[in-house]
N, C-alpha and C positions, 0 to 999 in steps of 0.2 A: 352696063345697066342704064338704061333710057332712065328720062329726070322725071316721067311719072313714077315710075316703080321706087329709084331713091324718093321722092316726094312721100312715097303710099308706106315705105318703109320707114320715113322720120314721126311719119303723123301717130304708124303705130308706138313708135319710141314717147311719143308728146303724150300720147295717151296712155301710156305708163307712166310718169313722171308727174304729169300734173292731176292724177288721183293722192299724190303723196301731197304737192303741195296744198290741194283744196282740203286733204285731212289738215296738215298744219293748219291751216289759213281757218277753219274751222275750231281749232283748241285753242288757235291765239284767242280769236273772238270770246270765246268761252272764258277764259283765262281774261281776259278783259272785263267781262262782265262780274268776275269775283272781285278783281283791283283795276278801277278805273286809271287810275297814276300807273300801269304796269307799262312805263312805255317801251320797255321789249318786247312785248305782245304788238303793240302797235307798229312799230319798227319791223318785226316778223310778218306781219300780215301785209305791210307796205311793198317789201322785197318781194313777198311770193308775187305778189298779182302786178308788180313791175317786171316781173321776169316771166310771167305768166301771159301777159301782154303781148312781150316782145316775142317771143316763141308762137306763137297764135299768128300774129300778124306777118312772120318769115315764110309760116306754112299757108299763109293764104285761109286763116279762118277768121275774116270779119267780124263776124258777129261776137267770136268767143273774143277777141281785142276789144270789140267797142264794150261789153259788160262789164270787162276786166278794169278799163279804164276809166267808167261809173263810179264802179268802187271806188277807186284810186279819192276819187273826188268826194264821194261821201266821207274816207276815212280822212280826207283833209279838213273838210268841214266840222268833223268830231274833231279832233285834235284842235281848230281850232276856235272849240265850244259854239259851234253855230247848228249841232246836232244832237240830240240828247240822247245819250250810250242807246237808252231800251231800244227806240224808234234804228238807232244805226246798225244794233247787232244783229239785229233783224233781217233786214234788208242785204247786210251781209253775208250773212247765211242762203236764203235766198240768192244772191247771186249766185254765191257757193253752185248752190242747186242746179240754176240755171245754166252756168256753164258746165258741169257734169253733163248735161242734157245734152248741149251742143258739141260734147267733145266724143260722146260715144256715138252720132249722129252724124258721119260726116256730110250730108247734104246739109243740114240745118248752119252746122258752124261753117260751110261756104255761103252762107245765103244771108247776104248783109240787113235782109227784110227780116228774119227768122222771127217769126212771134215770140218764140222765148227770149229772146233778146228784147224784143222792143218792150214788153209787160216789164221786165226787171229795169230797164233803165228809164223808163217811163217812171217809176216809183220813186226811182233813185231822186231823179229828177223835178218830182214834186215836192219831194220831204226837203231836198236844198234850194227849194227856192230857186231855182233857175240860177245860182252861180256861177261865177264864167268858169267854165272848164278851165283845168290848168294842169299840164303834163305836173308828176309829180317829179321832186330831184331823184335822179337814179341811184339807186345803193353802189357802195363799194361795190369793187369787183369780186372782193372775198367772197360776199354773199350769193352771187351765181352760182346755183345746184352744177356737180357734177354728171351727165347724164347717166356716168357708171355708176355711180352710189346706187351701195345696194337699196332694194325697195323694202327690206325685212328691216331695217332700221331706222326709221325715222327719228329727224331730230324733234326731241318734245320742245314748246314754245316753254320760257321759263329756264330751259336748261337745269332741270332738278337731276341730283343723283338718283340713281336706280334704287335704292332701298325709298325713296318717297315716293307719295304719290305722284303717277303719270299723268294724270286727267282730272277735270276740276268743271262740273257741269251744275251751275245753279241760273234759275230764272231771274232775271234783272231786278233790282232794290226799289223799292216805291219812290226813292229818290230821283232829280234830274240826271244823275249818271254823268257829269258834265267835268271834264277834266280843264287841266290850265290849259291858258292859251300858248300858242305855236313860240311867241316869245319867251313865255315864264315856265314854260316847259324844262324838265332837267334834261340836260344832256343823256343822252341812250349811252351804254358801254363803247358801239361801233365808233361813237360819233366823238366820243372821249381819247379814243387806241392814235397813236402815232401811226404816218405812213408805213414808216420801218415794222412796225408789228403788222398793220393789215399785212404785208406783202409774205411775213414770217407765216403768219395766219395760212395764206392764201397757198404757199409752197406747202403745208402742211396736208391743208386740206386737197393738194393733187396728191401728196405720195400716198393718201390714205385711199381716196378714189383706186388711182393704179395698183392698189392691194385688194381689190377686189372684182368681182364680175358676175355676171347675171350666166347660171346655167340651166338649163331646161328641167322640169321636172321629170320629165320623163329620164333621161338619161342619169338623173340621182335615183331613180327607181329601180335602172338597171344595174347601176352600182351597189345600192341596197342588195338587191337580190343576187348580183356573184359573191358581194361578200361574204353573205347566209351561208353558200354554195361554197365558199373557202375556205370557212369556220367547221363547216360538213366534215370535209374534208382533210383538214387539220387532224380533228378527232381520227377519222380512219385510219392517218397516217400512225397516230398515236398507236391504235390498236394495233399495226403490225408490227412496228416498232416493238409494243410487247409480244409479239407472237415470234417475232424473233429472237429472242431476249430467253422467251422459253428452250426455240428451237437449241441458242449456244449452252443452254443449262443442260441439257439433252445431250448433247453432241460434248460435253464436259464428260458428263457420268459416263458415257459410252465407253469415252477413250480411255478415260483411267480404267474402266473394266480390262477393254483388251491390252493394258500394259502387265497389269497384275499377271493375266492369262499367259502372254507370251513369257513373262517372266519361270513363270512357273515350268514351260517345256519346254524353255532352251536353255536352262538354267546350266548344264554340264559340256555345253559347244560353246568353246571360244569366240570360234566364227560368228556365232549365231549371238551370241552375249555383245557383240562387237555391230554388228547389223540391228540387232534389240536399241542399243541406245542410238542409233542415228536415228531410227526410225520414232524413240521418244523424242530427241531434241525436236525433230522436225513436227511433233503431237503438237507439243507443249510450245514453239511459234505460231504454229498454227492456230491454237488456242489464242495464243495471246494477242494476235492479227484478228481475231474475229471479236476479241474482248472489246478489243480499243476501236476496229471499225464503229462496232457497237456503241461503243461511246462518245465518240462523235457523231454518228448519225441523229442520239438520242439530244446532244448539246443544238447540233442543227435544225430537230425538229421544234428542241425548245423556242431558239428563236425567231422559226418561222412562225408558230403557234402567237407569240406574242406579238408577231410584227402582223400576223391577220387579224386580233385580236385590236391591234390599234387601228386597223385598217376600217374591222368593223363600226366601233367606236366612232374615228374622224366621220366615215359616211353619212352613220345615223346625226351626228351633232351639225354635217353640212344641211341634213332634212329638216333641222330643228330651226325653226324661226321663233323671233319674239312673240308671245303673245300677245303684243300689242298691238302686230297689224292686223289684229283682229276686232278690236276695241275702236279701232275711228268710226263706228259710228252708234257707239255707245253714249258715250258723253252729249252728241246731239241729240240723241233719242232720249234719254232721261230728260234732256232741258225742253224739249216740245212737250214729251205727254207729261210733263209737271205742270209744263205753264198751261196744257189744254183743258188740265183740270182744277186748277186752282191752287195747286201745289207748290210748297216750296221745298226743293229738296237738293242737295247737296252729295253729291258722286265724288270717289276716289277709287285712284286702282292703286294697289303696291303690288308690287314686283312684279311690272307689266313685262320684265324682262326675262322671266322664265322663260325656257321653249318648249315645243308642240313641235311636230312632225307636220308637214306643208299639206301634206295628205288630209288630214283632221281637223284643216282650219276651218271649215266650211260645217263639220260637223259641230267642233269648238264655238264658234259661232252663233248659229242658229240656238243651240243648247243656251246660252247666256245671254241672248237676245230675249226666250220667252221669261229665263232666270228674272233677269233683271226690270223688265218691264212688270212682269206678274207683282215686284217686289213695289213698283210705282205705284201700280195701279189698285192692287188688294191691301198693300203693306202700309204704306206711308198714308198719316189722315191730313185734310188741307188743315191750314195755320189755328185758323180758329179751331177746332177739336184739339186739337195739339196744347194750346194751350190753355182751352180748358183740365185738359189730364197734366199741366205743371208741367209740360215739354216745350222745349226751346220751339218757337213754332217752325224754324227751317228743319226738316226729316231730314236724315242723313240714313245712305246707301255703301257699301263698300264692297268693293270686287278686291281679294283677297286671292292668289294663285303663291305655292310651292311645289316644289318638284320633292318625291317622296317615293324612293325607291323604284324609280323609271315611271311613275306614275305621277299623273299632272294632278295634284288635289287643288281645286275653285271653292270657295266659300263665299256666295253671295249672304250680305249681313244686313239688317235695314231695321232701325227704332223704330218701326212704325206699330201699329194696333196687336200684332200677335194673329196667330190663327186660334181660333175657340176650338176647341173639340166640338162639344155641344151643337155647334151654329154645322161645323162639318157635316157630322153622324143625320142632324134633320135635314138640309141637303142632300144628300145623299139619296135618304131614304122616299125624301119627292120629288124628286126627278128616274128613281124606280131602277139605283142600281146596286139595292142590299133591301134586305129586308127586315124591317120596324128590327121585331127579335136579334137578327143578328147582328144589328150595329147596336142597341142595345147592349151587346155580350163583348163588342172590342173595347183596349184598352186605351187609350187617351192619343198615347203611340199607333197604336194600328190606325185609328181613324185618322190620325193627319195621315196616314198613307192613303188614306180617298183621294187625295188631293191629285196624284198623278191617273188617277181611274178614266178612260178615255167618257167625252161627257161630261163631267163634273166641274161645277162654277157653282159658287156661294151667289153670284151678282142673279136675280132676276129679271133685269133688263139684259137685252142682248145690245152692246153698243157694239162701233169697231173696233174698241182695245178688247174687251172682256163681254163673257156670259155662256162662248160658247163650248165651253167644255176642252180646250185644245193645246190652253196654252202649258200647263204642267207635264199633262202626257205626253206632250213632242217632247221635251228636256230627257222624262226617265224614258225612253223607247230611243233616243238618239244616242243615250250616254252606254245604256246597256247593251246597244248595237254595237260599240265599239269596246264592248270589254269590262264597262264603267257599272261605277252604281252610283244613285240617288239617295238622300236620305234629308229630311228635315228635322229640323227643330224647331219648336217656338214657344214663347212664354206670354200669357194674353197683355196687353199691355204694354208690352215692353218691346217685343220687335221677335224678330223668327230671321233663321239662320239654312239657305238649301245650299248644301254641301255636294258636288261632285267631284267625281275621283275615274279617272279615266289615263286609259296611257296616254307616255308622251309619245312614241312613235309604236307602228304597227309591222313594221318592218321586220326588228328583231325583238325577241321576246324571249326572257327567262322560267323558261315553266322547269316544274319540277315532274319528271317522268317514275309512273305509275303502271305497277302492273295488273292487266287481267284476263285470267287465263293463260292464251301464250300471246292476247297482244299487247302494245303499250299505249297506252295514254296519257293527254299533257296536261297539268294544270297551273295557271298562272302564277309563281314563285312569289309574286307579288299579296298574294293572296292564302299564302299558306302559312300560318302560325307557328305550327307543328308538328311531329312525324310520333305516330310509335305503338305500341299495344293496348289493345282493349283488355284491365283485366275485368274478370264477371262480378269480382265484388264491387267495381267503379258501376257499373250496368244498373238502368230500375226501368220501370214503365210509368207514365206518364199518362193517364186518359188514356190507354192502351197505344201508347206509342212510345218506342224505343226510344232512349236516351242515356248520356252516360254525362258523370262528373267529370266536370276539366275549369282547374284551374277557380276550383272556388263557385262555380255555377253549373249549372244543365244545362248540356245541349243536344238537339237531336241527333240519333246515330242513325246514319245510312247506308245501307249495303250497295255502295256500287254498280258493282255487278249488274240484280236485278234491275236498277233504276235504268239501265239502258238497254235493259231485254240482253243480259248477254249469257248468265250463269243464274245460278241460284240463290248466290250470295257464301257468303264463308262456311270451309267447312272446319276452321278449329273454334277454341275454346276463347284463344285469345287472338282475335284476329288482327293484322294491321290494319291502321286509320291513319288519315291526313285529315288535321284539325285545319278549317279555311274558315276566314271571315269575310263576309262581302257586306260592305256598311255594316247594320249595326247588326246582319244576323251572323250567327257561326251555327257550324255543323261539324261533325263527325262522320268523313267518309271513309266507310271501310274500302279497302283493295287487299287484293292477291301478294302485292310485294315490291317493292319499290326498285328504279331502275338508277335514280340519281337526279342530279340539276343538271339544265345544258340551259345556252344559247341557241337558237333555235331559230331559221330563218321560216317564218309564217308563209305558208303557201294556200292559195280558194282548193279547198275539197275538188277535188278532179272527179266528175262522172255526175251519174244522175241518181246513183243510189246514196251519195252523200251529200250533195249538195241541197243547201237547205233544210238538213233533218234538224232537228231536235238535239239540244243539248251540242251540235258539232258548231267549233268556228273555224277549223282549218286543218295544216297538215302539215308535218316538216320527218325531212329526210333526218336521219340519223346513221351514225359512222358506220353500225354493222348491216346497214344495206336497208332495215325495217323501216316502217314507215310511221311514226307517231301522229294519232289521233288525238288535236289540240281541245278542249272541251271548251264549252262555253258556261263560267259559272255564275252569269245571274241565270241561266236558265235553270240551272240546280237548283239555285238558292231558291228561283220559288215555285219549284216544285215543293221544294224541302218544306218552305214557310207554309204553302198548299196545307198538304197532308197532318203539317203539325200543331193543326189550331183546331181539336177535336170541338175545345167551348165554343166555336162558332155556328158547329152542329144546330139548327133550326130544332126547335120539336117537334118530334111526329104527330101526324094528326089523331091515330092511334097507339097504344103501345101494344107491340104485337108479343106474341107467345114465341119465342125461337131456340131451335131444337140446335144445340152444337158436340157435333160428335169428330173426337182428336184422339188418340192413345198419347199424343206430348201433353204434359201437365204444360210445359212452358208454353208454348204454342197455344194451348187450348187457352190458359191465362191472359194472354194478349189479346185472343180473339172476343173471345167473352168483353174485355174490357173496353172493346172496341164498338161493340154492340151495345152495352150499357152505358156507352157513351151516349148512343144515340136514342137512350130511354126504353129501353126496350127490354124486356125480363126473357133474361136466358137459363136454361137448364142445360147441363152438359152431360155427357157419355164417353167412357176412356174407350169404346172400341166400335166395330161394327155394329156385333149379335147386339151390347147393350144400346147402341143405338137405333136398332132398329124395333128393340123389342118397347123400349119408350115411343118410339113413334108408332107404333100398331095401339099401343093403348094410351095415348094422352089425345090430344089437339092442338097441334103446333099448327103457327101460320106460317112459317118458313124452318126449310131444315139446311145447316150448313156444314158439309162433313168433309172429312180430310182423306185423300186415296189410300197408303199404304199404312193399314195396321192390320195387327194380330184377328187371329179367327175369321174376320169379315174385314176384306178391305171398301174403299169407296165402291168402287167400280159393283162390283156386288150389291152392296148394299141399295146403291141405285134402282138396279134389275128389279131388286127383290120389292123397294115401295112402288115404283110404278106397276108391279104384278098385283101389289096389293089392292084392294079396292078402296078400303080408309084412306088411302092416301096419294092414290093415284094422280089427285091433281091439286099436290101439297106442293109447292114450289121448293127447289134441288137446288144448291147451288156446292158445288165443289170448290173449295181452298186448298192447290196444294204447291208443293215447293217445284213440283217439274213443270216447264214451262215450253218445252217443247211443242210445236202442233200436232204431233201423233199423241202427247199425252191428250193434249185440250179436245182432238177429235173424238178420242175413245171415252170421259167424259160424258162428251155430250151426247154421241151413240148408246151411251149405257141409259139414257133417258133423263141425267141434268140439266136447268133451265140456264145455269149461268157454269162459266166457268175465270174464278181467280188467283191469283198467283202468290203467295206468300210473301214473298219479296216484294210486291208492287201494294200489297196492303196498304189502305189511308180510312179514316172517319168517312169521307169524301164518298169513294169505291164503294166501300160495303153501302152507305147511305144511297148512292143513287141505283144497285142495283136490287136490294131490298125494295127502295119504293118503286122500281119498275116491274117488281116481280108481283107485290100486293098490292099498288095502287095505292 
């Protein structure tokens, strides 16, 4: 290897490494400015950017040495009070900045002139007064980062245990910030430790280094995915295993038949009585040579099953990184846009040490970037508000993460003003994304859900944090992209709480396998409450929309099936359902019949007829060869929530005359109720003949009938009004349970104007095709 390429190859090693230290170097600061005396922060930040120096200037990057060595001298100057905290933390961060700049830039940090260099040490330079540069003393050896240390763990400044907070982000004190001088300073812990202990230290920290190593993501991806593919597999093995299990039960019954049989016709030959039992002894080993193979095979499958089973597990936990290294630049971000606006406010994170799946950090991320900023910038009021409403005037913020059944739940939390309903719903309504009436008709709960509506900002100024509608919708579209749901809360006055809940890895996934028809389908395990039967006396209608008792409230029942165009929906009495909650909604979906829980390794929909549809997020192989269709259920959920808020029905501008002709009482019941939902006076008919013999002599403005009944089915009945002359150009609209496109052609060949599904029925449906049928 020629010494450019090792050169091009340390630089990229520098430039992994010293994005970890500029996060430290970053939290010490931070952590400084909460405790001016914290002279472990300052000891922290001294190390990083002396060892930050030295690594710069090996690899021939000037400029990223000489900034580094700036600092060096402003934080001597602070230590030793000739710089006031606000004016140094500052400049320090900035640096921060500036060498980031320089280091992902490699012409810049070879080019000892680099303007970002020169701006930041120029600053440096004016606020100390031209003090003479002075190398600072080098740290212990202990303190040199291992290059191996993994990057998914950073040490926090502070050295707090993991049940505290990680992070500590408030704007500098109106005070001089001015700590003792370099004499009357307390001694640091490093500078307190014996030789003997650094060196104990220092052996430590190699054997801990040597216990670890950086590996590609991609090559944990391909691990993930055989494991999936081993777990598969496990299971098949399992199924044949029982298929042979049956075969030796088989082959048991067989042979005691033909002992009995031989018994029975040679029962009076010596010879043959003498030949009879050789030929049992040798049944009845044989037997028992296939019992015991049998049961060790089944002991062996046992613990391959558990040894893939751990295999899986180790892999997914190797993909899990702290969620911390996602937060460096949290804590700087809250302390800029606090101080940009006048804010005081106060960040912590607990249990920065959950994990997340490496894959998700980028999505994890951005999701808690718009969280927590949106929480600065709408939530938290500057000092004086605060204390006019008797609140401590420093706002406090809290990033809150537990891990909850493979699922990452975040709770961003902030004292700040509350969200109003009220202030929502007239937002909302001018800027022209609901109408007067129907924000009017939501409840208190619904309208905080405007809040993620793409578009939608309470601020009328459009600055560069907020106004333009983007910041909430990115969080609930990023989090429900990956599986998650959104939900807030908020109380006015008092502070508001946005809750996400997202897996922790995407790799392998728990769903619970559902059936319909003859195929299967997956739904997140994580997500599913409950399993069991609909009875009809649990059943009522709601504003003509199905729902059933569970557990003390109502929740919407849904058929399956129809929702995804596959069936008609159930054909018994008491159908099976899977009870799912996603945030705060629950539903009742019905299925065909349940297959069981797996593990299940997630695979992208193969082809162009699934990929990207509707309600689908993936696809995993399973033992008996089938393929399970993984569902995606916030898409359900708001279908489900869609269809189930008849009160947000707008009123029509007139209420129309509509004819509904069903031979089902129950069916006709829901549909009527669904119509009169939407204000409209219905008359009904149990068949064709009475249907049609009503519409020949009344005045309906729309007729809505269902195809197979007695005397007169739909299809007929069609023929017959468009023959008519009264009613020839009375608007048709067919409702019926087959959903096939031969049924919907012949329909609409019979001369009806719409044609809908039973199953796919909403307030929604019948409403928009009503007012496109009457204007």
């Amino acid at each position: 290897m020629t010494p450019d390429e090792v050169r091009k190859q340390l630089i990229g090693k520098f430039r992994e490494v010293s994005g970890d230290r500029l996060e430290k170097i970053g939290l010490a600061v931070m952590a400084l400015e909460k405790n001016p005396g914290d002279a472990g922060a300052a000891d922290e930040i001294a190390r990083e950017l002396h060892t930050l120096k030295g690594e710069a200037r090996m690899l021939g990057l000037p400029s990223v040495g000489s900034v580094a060595h700036s600092a060096e001298d402003l934080l001597r100057t602070l230590r030793e009070g000739k710089t006031p905290l606000a004016k140094a933390s500052d400049l320090l961060l900035r640096a921060c900045d500036a060498i980031s700049v320089l280091v992902d830039d490699t012409s810049l940090g070879t080019n000892p002139e680099a303007p970002q260099a020169k701006e930041v040490i120029g600053q440096i330079t004016s606020v100390i007064g031209g003090a003479p540069p002075a190398e600072p003393t080098p740290p212990p050896p202990a303190a040199e980062p291992q290059t191996a240390r993994p990057k998914s763990k950073p040490t926090k400044p502070g050295a707090r245990p993991p049940s505290r907070p990680t992070a500590v982000a408030r704007p500098p004190s109106k005070g001089d910030g001015r700590s003792e001088s370099g004499d009357a300073r307390p001694p640091s812990n490093r500078e307190r430790e014996s030789p003997g202990q650094r060196s104990s230290d220092k052996l430590q920290g190699e054997r801990t280094a040597d216990r670890s190593i950086r590996v590609a993501v991609d090559s944990l991806d391909q691990l993930g995915s055989l494991a999936g593919d081993l777990l598969v597999e496990g299971e098949r093995s399992t199924l044949r295993v029982r298929e042979l299990a049956a075969l030796v039960q088989r082959f048991n019954r067989v042979s005691d038949k033909l002992v009995a049989l031989a018994e029975r016709v040679v029962h009076n030959s010596p010879d043959h009585v003498r030949e009879l039992a050789l030929h049992e002894g040798d049944m009845h080993l044989l037997r028992d040579d296939a019992f015991r193979f049998l049961r060790r095979n089944s002991d062996g499958l046992n613990a391959m099953r558990n040894a893939l089973d751990q295999l899986a597990d180790r892999v997914a936990e190797a993909r899990l990184v702290p969620c911390s290294t996602v937060f460096g630049a949290l804590p700087r971000g809250v302390r800029d846009l606090a101080k940009q606006q006048g804010k005081d406010v106060t960040f912590e994170i607990f249990n920065g040490d959950v994990g997340v799946d490496r894959g998700l950090l980028g999505e994890v991320r951005d999701a808690l970037v718009h969280a927590v900023r949106n929480s600065v910038d709408h939530g938290i009021e500057t000092p004086d508000e605060r204390a006019r409403a008797g609140k401590p005037r420093a706002g406090r913020i809290e990033l809150r993460l537990r891990a909850d059944g493979g699922m990452l739940a975040v709770d961003v939390d902030d004292d700040g003003a509350g969200i109003d309903p009220r202030r929502v719903r007239q937002a909302a309504v001018e800027k022209g994304l609901i109408a007067r009436s129907a924000a009017l008709a939501l409840s208190d709960r619904d309208a905080l859900e405007l809040i993620f509506t793409p578009g939608f900002s309470t601020k009328t100024d459009i600055t560069e944090t907020s106004g333009r509608g983007v910041g909430m919708d990115v969080v609930k579209r990023k989090v429900e992209a990956l599986g998650g749901s959104v939900s807030v809360t908020s109380q006015v006055g008092k502070g508001t709480r946005v809750s996400l809940r997202m897996p922790q890895s995407l790799a392998l996934m728990k769903v619970l396998l559902v059936r319909l028809g003859d195929d299967v389908y997956g739904l997140p395990a994580s997500d599913v409450e409950s399993v069991g039967r609909i009875d009809p006396s649990d059943r009522l209608e709601v504003s003509g929309i199905s729902a059933v008792r569970y557990r003390g409230r109502t929740v919407s029942l849904v058929a399956l099936g129809p929702l995804l165009s596959l069936n008609g929906g159930p054909r018994h009495d008491r159908p099976q359902a899977v009870f799912v909650r996603h945030a705060e909604d629950r539903a009742a979906l019905v299925v065909d019949g349940f297959v069981g829980e797996r593990e299940v390794a997630v695979k992208p929909c193969g082809g162009d007829f699934l990929r990207g549809a509707k309600f689908i997020a993936g696809a995993a192989a399973l033992e008996d060869g089938r393929i399970a269709v993984l569902l995606h259920l916030p898409d359900i959920m708001a279908d489900v929530r869609r269809t189930s808020r008849p009160v947000q029905a707008t009123t029509p501008a007139r209420r129309l005359k509509v004819l509904l002709v069903d031979d089902s009482p129950i069916a006709r019941a829901t549909e009527a109720a669904l119509v009169r939902a939407l204000g409209h006076q219905v008359e009904e008919a149990v068949d064709g003949e009475e249907g049609y013999a009503k519409a020949t002599a009344g005045n309906f403005d729309i007729i809505l009938t269902d195809i197979q009944m007695p005397r007169l089915d739909g299809i007929a009945l069609c023929r017959r009004l468009r023959a008519e002359l009264s009613t020839q150009k009375t608007p048709v609209v067919v409702m019926s349970s087959l959903a096939a496109p031969e049924d919907k052609r012949r329909g609409l060949d019979a001369g009806a104007d719409a044609y809908l599904v039973k199953g796919e029925l909403s307030v929604e449906a019948v409403a928009q095709v009503i007012e496109r049928l009457t204007g």
